[in-house]
Legacy VTK file of the C-alpha trace (Angstrom):
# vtk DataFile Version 3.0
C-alpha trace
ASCII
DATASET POLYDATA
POINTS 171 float
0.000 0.000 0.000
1.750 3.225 -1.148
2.198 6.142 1.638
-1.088 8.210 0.352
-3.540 5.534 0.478
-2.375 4.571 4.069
-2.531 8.307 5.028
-5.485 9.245 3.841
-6.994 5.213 5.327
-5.481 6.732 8.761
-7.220 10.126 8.332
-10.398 8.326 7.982
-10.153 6.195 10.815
-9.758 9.274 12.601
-12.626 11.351 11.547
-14.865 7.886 11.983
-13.640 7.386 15.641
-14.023 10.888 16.646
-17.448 11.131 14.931
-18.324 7.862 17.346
-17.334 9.298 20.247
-19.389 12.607 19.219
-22.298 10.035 18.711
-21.987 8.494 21.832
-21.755 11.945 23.776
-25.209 12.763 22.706
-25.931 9.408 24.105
-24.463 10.446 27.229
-25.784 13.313 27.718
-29.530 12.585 26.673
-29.907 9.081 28.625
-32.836 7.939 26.947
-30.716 7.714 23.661
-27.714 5.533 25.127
-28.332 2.799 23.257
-29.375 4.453 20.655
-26.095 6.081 19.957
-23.939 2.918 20.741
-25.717 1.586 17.667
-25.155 4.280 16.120
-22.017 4.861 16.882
-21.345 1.115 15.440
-22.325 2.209 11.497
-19.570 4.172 11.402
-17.391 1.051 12.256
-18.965 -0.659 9.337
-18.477 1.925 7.269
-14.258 1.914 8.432
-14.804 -1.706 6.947
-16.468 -0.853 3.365
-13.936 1.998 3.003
-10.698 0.562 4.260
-10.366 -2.830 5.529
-11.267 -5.171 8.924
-7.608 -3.743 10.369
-9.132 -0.184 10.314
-12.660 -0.946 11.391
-11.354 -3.046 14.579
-8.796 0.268 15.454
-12.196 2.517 14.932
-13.912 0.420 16.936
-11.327 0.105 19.794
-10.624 3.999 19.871
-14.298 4.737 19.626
-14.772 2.309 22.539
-11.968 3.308 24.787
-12.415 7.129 24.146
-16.220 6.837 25.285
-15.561 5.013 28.065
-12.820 6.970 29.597
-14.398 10.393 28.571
-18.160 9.933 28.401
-19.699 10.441 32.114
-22.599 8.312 31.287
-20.805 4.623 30.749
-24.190 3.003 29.351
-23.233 4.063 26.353
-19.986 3.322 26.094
-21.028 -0.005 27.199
-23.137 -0.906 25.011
-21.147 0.127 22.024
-18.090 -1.742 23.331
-20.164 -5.198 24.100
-23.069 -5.178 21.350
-23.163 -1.924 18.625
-19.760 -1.478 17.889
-18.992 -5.426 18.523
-21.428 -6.901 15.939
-20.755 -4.406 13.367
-17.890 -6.405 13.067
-19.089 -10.039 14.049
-21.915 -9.084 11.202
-19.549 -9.615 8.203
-18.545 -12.885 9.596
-22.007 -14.256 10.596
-23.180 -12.792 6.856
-20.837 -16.018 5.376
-23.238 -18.380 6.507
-24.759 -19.257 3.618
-28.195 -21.829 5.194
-29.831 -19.117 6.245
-31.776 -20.707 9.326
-28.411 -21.399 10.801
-26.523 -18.097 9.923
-30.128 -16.364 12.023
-29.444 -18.922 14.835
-25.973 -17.797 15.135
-26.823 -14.202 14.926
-29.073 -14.492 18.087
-26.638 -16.398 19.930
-24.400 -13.794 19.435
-26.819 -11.200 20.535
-27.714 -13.066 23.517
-24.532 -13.123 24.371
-23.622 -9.633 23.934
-27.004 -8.737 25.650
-25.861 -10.429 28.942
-22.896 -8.855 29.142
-24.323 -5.807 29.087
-26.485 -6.299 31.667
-24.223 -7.783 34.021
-21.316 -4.924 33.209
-24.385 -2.695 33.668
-24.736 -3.587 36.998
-21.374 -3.263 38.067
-20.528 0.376 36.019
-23.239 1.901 36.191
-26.012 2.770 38.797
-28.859 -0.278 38.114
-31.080 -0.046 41.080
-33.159 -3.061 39.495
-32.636 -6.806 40.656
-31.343 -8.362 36.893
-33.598 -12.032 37.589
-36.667 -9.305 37.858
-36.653 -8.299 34.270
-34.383 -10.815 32.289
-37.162 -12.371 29.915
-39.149 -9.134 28.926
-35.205 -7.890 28.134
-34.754 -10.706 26.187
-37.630 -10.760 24.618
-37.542 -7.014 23.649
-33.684 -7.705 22.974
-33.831 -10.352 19.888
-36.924 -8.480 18.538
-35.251 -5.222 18.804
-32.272 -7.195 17.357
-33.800 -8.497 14.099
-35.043 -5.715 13.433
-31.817 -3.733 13.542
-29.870 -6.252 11.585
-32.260 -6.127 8.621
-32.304 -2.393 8.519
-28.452 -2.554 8.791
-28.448 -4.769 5.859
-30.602 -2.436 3.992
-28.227 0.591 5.323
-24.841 -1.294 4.127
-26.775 -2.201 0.516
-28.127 1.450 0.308
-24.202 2.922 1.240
-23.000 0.627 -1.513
-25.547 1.714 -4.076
-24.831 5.569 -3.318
-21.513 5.977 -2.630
-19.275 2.398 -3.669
-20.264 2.321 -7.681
-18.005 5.260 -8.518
-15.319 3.730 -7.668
-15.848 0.241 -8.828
LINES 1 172
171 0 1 2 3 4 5 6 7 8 9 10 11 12 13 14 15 16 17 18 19 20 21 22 23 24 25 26 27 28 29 30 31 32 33 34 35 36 37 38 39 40 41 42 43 44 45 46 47 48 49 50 51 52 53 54 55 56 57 58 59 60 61 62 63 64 65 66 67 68 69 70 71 72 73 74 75 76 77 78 79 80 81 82 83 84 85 86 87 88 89 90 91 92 93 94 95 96 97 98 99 100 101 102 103 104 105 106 107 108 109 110 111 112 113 114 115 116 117 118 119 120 121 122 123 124 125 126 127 128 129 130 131 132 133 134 135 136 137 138 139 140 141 142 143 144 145 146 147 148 149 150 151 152 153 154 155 156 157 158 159 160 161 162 163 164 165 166 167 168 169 170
């Protein structure tokens, strides 16, 4: 890779991570849109990934994460974008080469699952949850995979739509 591409790769890793953390601090500062944001926050990881390569997105993803946890007040957010929006935006891709698609959906919530626990149980521990976790779990997993299908389609139709606008000039 010749010196301009990897500058200008580098200069766009750093616009996408500081326009995260920007994301996120709107998340942090108007708590009903934590999670929100963290999802957000994670399309601009994807979009590190279409634009430059799964090197780039992981460093957007880690500055992005780090930077919102260590400056953000509110740690929700930076939570949630470390252990499920900014995660699967890079799990996606992989869980995407599952080609039966029954299994590559099974997988998918799995993951989610997953990610959703751990961000309930950091939750507890980083944040200020007054609410016994066994009192809530299925509605929030219920509510979770729904809210999570639904976001993975419309981030499929996001990532086609990107490609459509902005990708066929250059191919």
């Amino acid at each position: 890779m010749d010196s301009k591409k990897k500058t200008k790769r580098i200069a766009l890793a750093g616009v996408l991570s500081a326009a995260a953390v920007i994301i996120m601090s709107l998340g942090s500062v108007i708590t009903s849109l934590d999670m929100t944001a963290a999802f957000a926050a994670g399309i601009l990881v994807i979009i590190a990934r279409i634009e430059c390569d799964r090197i780039t997105a992981v460093g957007v993803y880690a500055v992005s994460g780090i930077l919102a946890f260590v400056l953000l007040p509110n740690k929700n957010v930076a939570i949630v974008f470390l252990f499920y929006g900014g995660l699967y935006s890079i799990l996606k891709e992989f869980c995407e080469l599952i080609k039966v698609k029954p299994l590559m959906w099974l997988v998918k919530l799995i993951i989610s699952n997953v990610m959703l626990t751990l961000i309930v149980w950091l939750g507890m521990y980083f944040t200020v949850a007054s609410d016994e976790p066994l009192g809530f779990v299925w509605w929030v997993y219920l509510l979770g995979n729904f809210i999570f299908v639904v976001y993975d389609i419309a981030l499929t139709l996001m990532i086609s739509r990107y490609y459509v606008l902005f990708r066929h000039r250059r191919n």
